[in-house]
C-alpha beads as a LAMMPS data file, in Angstrom:
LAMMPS data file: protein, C-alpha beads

348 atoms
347 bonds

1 atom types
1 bond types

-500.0 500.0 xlo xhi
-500.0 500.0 ylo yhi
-500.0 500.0 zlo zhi

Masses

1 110.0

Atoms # bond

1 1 1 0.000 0.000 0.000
2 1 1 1.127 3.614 -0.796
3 1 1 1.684 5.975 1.530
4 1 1 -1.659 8.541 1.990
5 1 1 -1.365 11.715 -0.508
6 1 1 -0.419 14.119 2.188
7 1 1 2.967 12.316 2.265
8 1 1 3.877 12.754 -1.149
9 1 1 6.376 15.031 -2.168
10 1 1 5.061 18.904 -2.938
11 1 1 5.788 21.731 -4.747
12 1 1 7.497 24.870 -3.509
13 1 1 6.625 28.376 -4.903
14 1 1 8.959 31.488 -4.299
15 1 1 7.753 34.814 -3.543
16 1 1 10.681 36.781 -3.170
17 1 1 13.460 35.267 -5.100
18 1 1 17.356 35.760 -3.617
19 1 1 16.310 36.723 -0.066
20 1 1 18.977 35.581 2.308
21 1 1 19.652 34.462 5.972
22 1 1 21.979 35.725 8.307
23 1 1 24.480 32.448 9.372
24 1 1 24.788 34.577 12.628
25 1 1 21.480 33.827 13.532
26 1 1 19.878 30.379 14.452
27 1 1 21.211 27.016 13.101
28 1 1 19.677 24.264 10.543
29 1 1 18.548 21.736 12.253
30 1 1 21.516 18.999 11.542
31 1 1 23.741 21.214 13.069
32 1 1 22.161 21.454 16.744
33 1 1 24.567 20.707 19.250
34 1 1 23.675 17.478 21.006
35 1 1 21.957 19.123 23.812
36 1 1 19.731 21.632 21.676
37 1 1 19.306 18.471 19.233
38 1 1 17.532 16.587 22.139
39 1 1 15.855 19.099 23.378
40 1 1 14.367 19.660 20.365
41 1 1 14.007 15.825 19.045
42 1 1 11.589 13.593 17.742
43 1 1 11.639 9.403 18.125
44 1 1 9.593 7.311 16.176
45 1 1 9.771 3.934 18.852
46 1 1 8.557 0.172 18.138
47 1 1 6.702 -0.307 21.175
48 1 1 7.058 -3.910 22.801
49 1 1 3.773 -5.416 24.099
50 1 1 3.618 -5.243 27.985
51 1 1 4.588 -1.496 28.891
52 1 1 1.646 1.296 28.114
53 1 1 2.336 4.100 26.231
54 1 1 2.686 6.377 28.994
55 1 1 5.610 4.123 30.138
56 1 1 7.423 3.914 27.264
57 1 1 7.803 8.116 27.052
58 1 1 8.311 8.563 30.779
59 1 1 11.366 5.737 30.672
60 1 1 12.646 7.401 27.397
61 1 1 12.474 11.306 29.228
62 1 1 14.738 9.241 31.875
63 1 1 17.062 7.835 29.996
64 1 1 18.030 11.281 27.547
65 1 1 17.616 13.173 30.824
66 1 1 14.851 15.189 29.580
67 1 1 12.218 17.040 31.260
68 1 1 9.316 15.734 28.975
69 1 1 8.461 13.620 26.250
70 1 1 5.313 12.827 24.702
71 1 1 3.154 10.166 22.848
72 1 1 1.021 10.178 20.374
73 1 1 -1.546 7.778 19.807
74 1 1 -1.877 5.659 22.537
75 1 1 -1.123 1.656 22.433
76 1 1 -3.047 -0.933 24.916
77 1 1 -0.272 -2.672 27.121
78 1 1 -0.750 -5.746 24.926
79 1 1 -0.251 -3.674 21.446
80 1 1 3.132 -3.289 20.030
81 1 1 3.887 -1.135 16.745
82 1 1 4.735 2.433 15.666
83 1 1 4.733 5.148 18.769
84 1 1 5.668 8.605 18.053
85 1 1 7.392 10.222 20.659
86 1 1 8.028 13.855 20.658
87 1 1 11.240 15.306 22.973
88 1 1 11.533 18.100 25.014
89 1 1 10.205 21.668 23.573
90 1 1 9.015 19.055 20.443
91 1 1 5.906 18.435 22.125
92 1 1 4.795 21.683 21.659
93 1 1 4.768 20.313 18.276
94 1 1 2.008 17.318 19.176
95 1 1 -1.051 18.489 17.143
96 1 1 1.145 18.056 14.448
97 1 1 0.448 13.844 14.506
98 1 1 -2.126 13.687 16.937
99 1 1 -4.904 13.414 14.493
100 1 1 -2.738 11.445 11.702
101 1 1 -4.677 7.818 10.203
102 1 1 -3.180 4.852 11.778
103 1 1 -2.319 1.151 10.002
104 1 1 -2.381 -1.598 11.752
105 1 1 -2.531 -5.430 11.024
106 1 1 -4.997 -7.988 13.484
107 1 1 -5.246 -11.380 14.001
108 1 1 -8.608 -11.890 14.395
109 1 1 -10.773 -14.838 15.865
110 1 1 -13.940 -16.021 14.628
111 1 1 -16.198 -18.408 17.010
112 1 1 -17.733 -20.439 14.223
113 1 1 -17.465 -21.204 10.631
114 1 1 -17.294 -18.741 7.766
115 1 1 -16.177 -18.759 4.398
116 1 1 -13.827 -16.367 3.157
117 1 1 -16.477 -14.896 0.591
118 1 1 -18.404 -13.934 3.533
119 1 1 -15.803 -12.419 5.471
120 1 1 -14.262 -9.895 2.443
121 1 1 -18.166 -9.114 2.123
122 1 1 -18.688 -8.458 5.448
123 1 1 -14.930 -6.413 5.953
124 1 1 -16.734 -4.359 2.836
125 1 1 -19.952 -3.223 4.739
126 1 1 -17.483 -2.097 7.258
127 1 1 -15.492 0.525 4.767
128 1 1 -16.107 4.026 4.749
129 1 1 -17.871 5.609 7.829
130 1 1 -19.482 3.450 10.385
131 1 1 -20.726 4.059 13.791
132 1 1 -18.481 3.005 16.799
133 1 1 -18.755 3.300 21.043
134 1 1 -15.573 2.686 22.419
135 1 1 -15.244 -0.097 24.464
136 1 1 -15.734 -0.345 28.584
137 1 1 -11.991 0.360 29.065
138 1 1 -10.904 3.192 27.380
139 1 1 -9.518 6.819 28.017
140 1 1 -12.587 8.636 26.230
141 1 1 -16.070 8.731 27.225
142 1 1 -18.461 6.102 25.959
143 1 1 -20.686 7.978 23.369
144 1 1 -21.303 6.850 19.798
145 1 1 -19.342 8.582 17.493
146 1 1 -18.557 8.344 13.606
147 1 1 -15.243 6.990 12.580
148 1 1 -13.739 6.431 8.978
149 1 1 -12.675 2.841 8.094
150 1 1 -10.623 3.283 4.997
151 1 1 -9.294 -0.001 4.066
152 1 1 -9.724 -3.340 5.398
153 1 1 -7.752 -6.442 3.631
154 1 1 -8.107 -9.651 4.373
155 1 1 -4.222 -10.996 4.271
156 1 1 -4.315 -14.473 5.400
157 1 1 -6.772 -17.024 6.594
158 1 1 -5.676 -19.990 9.168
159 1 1 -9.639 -21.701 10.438
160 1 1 -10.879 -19.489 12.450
161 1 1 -8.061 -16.675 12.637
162 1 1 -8.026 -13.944 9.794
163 1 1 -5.136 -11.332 9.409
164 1 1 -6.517 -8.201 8.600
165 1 1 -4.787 -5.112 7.690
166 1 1 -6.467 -2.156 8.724
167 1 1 -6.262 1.604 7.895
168 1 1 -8.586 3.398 10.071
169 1 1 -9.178 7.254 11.009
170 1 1 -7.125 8.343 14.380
171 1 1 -9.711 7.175 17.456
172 1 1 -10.732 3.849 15.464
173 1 1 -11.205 0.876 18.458
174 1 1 -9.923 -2.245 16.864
175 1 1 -11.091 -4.311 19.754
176 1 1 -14.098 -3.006 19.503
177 1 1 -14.414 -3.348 15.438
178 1 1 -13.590 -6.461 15.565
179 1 1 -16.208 -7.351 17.606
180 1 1 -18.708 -5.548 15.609
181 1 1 -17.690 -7.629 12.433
182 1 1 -17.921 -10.872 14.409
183 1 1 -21.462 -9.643 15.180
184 1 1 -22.433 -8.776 11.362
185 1 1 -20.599 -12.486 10.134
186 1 1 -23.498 -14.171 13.043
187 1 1 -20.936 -16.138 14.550
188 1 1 -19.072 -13.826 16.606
189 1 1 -15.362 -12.553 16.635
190 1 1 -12.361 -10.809 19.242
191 1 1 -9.532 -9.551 18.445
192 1 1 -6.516 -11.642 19.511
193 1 1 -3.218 -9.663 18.488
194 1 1 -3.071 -6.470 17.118
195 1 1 0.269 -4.039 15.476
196 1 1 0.415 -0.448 14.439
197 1 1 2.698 -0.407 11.393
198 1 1 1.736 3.389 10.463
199 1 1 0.871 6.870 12.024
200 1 1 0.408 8.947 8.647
201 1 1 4.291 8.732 7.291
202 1 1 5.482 7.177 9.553
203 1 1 5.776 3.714 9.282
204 1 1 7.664 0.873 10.996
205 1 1 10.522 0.361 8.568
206 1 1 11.773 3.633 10.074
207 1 1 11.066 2.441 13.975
208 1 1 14.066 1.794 16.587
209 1 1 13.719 -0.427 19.817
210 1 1 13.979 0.834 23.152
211 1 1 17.223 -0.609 23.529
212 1 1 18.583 0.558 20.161
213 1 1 18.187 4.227 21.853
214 1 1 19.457 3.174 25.115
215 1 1 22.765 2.215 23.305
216 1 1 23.376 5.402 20.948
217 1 1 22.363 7.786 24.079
218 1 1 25.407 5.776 26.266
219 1 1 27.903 5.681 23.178
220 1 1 27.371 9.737 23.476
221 1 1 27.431 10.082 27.263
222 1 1 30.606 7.920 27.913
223 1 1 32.439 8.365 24.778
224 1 1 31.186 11.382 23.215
225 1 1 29.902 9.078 19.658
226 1 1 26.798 11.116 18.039
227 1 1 26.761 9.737 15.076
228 1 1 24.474 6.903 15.925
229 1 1 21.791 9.053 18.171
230 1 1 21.853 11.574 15.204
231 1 1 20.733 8.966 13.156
232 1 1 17.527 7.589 15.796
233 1 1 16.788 10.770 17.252
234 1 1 14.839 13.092 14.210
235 1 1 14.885 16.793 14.449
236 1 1 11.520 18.209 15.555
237 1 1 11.433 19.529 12.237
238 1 1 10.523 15.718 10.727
239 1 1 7.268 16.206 12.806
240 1 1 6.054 18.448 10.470
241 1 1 7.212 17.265 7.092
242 1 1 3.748 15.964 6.287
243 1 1 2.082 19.982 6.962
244 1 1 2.112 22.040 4.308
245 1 1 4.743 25.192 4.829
246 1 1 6.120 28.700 4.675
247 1 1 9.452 29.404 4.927
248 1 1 9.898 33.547 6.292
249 1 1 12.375 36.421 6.397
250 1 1 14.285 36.438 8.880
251 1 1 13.204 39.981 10.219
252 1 1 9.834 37.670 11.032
253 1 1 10.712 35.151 12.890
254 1 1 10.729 36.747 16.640
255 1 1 7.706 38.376 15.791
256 1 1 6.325 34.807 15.253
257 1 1 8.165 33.783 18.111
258 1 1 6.128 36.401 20.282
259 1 1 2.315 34.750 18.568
260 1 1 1.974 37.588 16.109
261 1 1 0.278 36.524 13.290
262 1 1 2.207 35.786 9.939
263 1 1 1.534 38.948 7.031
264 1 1 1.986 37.987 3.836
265 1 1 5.618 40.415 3.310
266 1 1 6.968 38.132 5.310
267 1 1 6.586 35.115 3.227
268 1 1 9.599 33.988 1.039
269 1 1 8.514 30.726 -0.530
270 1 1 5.493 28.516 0.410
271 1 1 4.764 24.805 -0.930
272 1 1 1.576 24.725 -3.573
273 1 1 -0.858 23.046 -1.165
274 1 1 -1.897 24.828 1.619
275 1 1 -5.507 24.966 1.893
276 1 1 -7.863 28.064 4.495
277 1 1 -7.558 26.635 7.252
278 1 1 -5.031 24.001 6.755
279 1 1 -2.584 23.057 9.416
280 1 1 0.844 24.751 8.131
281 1 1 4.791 25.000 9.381
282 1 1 6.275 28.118 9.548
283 1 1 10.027 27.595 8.811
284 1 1 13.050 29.871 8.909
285 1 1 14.841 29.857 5.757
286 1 1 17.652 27.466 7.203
287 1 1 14.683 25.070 7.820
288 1 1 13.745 25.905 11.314
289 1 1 10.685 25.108 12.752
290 1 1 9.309 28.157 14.151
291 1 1 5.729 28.076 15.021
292 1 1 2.357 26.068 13.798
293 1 1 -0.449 27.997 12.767
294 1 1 -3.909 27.784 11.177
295 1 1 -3.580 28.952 6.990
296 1 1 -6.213 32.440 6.124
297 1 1 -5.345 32.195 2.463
298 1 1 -4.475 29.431 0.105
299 1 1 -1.522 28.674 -1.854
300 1 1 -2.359 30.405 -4.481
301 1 1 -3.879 33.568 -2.511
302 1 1 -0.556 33.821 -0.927
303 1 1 1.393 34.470 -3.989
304 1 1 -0.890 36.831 -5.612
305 1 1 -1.288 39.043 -2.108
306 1 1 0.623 42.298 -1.571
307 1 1 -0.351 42.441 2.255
308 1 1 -2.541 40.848 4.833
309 1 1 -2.435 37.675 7.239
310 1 1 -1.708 34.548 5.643
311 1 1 -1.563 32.234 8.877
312 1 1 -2.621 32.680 12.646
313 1 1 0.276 31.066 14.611
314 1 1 -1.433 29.129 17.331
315 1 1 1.681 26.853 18.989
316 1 1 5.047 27.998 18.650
317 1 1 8.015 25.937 18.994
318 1 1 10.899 28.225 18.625
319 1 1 12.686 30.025 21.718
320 1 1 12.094 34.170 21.713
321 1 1 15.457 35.492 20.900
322 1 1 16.582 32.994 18.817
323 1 1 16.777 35.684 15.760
324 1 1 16.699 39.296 17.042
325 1 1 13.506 41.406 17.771
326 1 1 13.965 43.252 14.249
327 1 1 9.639 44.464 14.503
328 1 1 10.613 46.272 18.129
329 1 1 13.300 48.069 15.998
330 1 1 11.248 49.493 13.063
331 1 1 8.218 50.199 15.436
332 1 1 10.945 52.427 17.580
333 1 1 11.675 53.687 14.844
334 1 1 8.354 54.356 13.727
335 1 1 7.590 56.118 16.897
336 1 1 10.561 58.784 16.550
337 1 1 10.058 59.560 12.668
338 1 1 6.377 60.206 13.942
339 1 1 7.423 62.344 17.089
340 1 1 9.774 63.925 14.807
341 1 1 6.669 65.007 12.815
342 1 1 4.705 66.404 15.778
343 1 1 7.459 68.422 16.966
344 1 1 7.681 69.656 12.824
345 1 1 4.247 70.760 12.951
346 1 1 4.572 72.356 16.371
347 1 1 7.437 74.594 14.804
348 1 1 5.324 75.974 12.142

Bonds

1 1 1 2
2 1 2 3
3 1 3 4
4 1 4 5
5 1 5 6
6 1 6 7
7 1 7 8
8 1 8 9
9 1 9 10
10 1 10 11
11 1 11 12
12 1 12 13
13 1 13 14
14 1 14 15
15 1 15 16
16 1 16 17
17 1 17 18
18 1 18 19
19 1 19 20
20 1 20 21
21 1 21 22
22 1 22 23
23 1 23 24
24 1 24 25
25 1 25 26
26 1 26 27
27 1 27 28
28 1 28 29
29 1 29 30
30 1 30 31
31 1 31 32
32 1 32 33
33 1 33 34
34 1 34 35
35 1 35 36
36 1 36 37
37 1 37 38
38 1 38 39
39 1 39 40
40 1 40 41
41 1 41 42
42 1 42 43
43 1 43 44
44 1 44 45
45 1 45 46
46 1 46 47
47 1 47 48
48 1 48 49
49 1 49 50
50 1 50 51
51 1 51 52
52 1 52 53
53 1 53 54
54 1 54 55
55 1 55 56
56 1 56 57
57 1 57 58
58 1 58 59
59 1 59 60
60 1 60 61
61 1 61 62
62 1 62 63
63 1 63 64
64 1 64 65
65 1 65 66
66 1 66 67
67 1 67 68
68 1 68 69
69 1 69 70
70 1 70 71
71 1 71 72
72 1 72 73
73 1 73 74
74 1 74 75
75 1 75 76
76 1 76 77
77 1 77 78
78 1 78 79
79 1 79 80
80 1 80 81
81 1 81 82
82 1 82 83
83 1 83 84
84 1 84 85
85 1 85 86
86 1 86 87
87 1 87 88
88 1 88 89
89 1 89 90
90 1 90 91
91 1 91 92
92 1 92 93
93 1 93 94
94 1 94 95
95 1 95 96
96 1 96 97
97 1 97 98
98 1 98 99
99 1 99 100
100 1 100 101
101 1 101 102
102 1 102 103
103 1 103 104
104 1 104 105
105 1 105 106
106 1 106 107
107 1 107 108
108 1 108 109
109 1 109 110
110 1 110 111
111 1 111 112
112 1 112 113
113 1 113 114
114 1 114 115
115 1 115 116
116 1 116 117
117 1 117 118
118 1 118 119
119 1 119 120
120 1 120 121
121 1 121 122
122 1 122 123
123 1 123 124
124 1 124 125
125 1 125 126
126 1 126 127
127 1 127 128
128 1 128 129
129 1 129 130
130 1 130 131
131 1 131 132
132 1 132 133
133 1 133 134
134 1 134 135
135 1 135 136
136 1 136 137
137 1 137 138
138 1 138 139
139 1 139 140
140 1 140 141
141 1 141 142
142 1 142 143
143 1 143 144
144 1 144 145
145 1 145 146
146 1 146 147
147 1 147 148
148 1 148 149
149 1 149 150
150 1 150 151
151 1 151 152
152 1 152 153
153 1 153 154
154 1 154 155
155 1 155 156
156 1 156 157
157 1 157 158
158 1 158 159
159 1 159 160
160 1 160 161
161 1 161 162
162 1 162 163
163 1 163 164
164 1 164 165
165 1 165 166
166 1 166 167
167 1 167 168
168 1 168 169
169 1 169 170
170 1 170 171
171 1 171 172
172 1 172 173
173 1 173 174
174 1 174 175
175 1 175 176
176 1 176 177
177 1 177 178
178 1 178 179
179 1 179 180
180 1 180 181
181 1 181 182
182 1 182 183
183 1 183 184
184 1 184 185
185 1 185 186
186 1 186 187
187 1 187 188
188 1 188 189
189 1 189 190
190 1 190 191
191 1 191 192
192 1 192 193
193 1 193 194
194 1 194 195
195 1 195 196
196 1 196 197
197 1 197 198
198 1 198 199
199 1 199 200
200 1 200 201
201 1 201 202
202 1 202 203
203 1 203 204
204 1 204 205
205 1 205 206
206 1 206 207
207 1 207 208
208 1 208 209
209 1 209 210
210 1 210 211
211 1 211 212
212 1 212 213
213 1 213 214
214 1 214 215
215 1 215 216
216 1 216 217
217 1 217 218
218 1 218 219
219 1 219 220
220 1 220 221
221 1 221 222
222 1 222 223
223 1 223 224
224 1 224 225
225 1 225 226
226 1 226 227
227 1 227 228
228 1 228 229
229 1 229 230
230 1 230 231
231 1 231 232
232 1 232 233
233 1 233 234
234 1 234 235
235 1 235 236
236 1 236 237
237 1 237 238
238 1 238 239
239 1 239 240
240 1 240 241
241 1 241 242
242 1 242 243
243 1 243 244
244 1 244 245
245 1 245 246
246 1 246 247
247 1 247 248
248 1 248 249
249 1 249 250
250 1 250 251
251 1 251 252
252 1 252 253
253 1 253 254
254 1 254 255
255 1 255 256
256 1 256 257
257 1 257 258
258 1 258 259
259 1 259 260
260 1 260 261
261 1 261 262
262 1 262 263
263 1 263 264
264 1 264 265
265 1 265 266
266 1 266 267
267 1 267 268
268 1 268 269
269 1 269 270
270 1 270 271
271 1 271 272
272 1 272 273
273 1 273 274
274 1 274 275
275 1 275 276
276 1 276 277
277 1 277 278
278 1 278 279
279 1 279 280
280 1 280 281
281 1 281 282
282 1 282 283
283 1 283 284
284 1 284 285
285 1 285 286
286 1 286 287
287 1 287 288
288 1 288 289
289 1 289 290
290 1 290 291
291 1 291 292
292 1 292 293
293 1 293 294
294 1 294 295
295 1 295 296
296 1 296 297
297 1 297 298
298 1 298 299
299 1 299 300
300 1 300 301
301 1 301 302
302 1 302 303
303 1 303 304
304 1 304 305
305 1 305 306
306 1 306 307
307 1 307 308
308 1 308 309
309 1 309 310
310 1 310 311
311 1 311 312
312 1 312 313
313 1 313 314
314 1 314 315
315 1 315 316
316 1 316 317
317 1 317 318
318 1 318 319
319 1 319 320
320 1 320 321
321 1 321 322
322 1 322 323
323 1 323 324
324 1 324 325
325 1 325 326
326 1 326 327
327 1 327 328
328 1 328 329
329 1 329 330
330 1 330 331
331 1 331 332
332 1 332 333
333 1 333 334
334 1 334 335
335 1 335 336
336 1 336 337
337 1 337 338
338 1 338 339
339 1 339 340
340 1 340 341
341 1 341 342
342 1 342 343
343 1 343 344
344 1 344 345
345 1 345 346
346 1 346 347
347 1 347 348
């Protein structure tokens, strides 16, 4: 199966062709040292079954010596697969992937007899959206709500166990659907094993063991070898590669840094599909991740404006000060060509 669309690679449009950036000022993202890299790092983990979710971050936050680390999308004890974990000042990042579609495969047991005609049939009537309660133990409240199934494949058959891949909207119960199918096929059904192989790109060819990050991290700490945590820990920038993106002028970036909106002027290049209302990066232009914030124009829009706000930052990730406060400067300024003017007019 192909990755879903928003994966693919975009296009990126320039609006103001040979701006630069000042080297003096913030750092791409490869070149972090170690302790900014953490800090600012991203883990995609292949959970083991036994430990929850909530575990697996709080032992990783011990073992980098972090303050925090995040999850997202929680796995059941007895679930293993793909968990995101975001590090440090990254998990200001976490709406990023919180609401990505997940993958999974499940072996599935039936409690009677059914042929596989039935069961594709059956996997069919359960494509698209259906209506789902989660089950007695779970984090949310029990209410009906609507989830989107969008594939379901049967992969292999054994008797009564079925391997099914899955790819479900985020909040999909596969417990719980696969009871509901073992209801529809009359003979009833439970799940018996289930593992995440995606969250939206991220999939479980690029996953590392707990232990894998155990050994890089001690490499570093008693023998000063980064190499190998470079390559497991991900810049908090690969959070975000799925968003569409802006990439701004320097002179912008504190401003965004302080939750000003982003104007159009101060927009260098953009990728062709952000949508109103659309999730986007904001990005220095050595690839910095400075803020997330909600799109007020399209792609297009963008490029033919002259002036207004093109996206309302709502989380930002970068540290104030990072590039200097270049808006305080011209609104100083601003303030003494216009006293300068008063005291003009006083003369006359």
């Amino acid at each position: 199966m192909s990755l879903p669309s928003y994966c693919n690679e975009t296009e990126v449009l320039v609006r103001i062709a040979n701006e630069q950036t000042n080297p003096e000022w913030g750092v791409p993202p490869e070149k972090r040292p170690m302790d900014l890299y953490l800090k600012y790092g991203f883990v995609v983990i292949d959970k083991p079954r036994g430990p929850t979710s909530h575990e697996v971050a709080a032992w990783i936050k011990k073992m980098l010596n972090l303050d925090r680390a995040g999850h997202s999308g929680t796995l059941d004890p007895g679930v293993s697969g793909v968990l995101p974990i975001a590090l440090g000042e990254s998990t200001k990042a976490m709406p990023a992937i919180n609401t990505l579609d997940k993958e999974y495969v499940m072996v599935m047991k039936m409690h009677g007899d059914v042929n596989d005609e039935k069961l594709r049939a059956v996997l069919r009537e359960f494509t698209g959206a259906i209506y789902q309660r989660p089950p007695l133990r779970s984090a949310v409240k029990r209410q009906l709500r609507v989830k989107h199934v969008y594939e379901l494949e049967l992969l292999e058959r054994d008797g009564k166990y079925a391997l099914i891949r899955m790819n479900v909207e985020s909040g999909t119960y596969a417990r719980k659907l696969a009871y509901d199918i073992g209801e529809v096929l009359g003979v009833g059904a439970n799940m018996r094993e289930l593992r995440r192989i995606r969250v939206g790109c991220f999939t479980e060819k690029e996953t590392i063991t707990l232990q894998d990050l155990k050994d890089a991290y001690t490499l570093y700490r008693d023998y000063g070898i980064e190499d190998l945590l470079r390559t497991y820990v991900k810049p908090v920038e690969y959070m975000v590669r799925h968003l569409p993106k802006v990439w701004i002028r320097d002179s912008a970036v504190d401003a965004v840094c302080h939750g000003a909106a982003l104007a159009v002027p101060g927009i260098v290049k953009l990728t062709n599909n952000i949508k109103r209302k659309s999730l986007t990066a904001i990005m220095t232009l050595k690839n910095e991740l400075v803020a997330l914030g909600y799109a007020e124009m399209t792609s297009d829009e963008i490029m033919n404006a002259q002036r207004g706000i093109a996206i309302k930052t709502t989380r930002v990730i970068m540290k104030k000060g990072t590039y200097p406060s270049m808006w305080k400067k011209k609104k100083a300024e601003g303030k003494v060509e216009e006293k300068q003017q008063d005291n003009t007019k006083g003369k006359e």
